[in-house]
C-alpha positions in Angstrom: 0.0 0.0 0.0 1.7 3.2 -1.3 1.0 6.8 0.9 -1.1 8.0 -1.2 -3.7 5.3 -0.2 -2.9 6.0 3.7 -4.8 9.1 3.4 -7.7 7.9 1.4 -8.4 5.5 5.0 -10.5 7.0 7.3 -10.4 7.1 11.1 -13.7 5.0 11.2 -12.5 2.5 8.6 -9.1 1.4 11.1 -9.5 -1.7 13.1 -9.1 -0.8 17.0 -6.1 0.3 18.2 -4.4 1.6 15.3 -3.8 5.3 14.2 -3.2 7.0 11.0 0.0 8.3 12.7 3.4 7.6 10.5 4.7 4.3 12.3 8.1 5.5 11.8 10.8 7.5 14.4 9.3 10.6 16.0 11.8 13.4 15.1 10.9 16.0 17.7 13.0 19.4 17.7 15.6 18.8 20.5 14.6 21.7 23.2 17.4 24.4 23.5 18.1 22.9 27.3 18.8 19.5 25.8 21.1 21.2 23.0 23.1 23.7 25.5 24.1 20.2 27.7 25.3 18.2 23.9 27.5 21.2 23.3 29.0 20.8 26.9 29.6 17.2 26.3 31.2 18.1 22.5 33.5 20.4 24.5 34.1 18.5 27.8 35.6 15.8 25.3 37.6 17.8 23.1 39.1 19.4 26.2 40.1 16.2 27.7 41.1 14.5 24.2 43.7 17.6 24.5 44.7 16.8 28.2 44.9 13.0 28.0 47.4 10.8 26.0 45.3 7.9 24.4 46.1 5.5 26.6 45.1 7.4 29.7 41.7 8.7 27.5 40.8 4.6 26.6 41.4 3.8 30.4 39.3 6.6 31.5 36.3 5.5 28.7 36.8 2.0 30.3 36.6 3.2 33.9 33.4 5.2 32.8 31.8 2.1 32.0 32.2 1.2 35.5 32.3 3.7 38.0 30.8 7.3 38.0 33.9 9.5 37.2 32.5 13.1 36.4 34.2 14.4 39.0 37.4 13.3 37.9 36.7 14.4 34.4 35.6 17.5 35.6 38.1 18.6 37.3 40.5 17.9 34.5 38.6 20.5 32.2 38.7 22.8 34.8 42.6 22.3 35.5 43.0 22.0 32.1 41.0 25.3 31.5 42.9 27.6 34.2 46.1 26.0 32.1 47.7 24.2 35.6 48.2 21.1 33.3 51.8 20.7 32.8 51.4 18.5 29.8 49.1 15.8 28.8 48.0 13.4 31.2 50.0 9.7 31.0 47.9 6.7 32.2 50.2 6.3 35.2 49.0 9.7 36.6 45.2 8.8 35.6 45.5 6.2 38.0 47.2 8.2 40.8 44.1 10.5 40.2 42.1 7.7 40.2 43.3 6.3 43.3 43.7 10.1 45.1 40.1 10.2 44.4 39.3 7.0 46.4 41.6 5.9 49.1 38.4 4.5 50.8 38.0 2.0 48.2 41.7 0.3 48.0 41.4 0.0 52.1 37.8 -1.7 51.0 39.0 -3.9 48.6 41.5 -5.2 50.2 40.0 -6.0 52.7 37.3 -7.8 50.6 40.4 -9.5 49.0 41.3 -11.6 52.0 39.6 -14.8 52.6 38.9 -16.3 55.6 38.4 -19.9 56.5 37.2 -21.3 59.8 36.6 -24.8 60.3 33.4 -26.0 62.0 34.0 -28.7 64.9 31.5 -31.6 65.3 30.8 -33.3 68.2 32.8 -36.3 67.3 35.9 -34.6 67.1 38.4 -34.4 69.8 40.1 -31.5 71.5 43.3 -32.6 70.8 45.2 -31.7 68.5 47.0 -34.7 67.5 44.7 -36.6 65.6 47.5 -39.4 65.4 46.1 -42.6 66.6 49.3 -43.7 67.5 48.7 -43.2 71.1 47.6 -46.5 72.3 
């Protein structure tokens, strides 16, 4: 059924539930509010393409995956805006950020890390601790 013929149908004539709307992807106008944050995005990553050597910028992509890092990428535009970058960053320093950023979580961690094992004791087993039946 070509367009044409679409228009021809009437409201009446449509089985329940259907709509002579177009079936196909709404493009509504994106409000000004919606635009203004995409150009801060545009510019937040070109400022910390600039700041960040590739490895350091595909670790950081990878982190952001993961973990919430906004602040950290924020406050890399803004050093990186009042110019108190020496240079770009290297990964190595990314993760000294990384880790300035969180010391709570490699205490956490580690602690998580650890395993502990305790053994149950059953009635039928002795207090001694030579198990050797040698003793007789």
């Amino acid at each position: 059924m070509d367009p044409s013929q679409l228009q021809a149908v009437s409201a009446s004539e449509l089985p329940e539930g259907f709509t002579l709307a177009d079936p196909g992807p709404s493009q509504q106008p994106q409000s000004q509010q919606q635009q203004l944050e995409q150009q801060k995005q545009q510019q937040k990553q070109a400022i910390l393409e600039q700041a960040l050597t590739s490895d350091a910028l595909a670790r950081l992509r990878r982190i952001k995956l993961v973990k919430n890092v906004d602040s950290l990428e924020n406050g890399i535009v803004s050093m990186a805006m009042s110019g108190k970058l020496p240079g770009p960053i290297t990964e190595g320093k990314l993760i000294e950020m990384l880790e300035r950023m969180n010391p709570q979580n490699r205490e956490s961690n580690k602690a998580a890390s650890t395993i502990q094992i305790q053994r149950k004791k059953y009635a039928f087993d002795s207090d001694d601790e030579d198990d050797n039946d040698d003793d007789l």
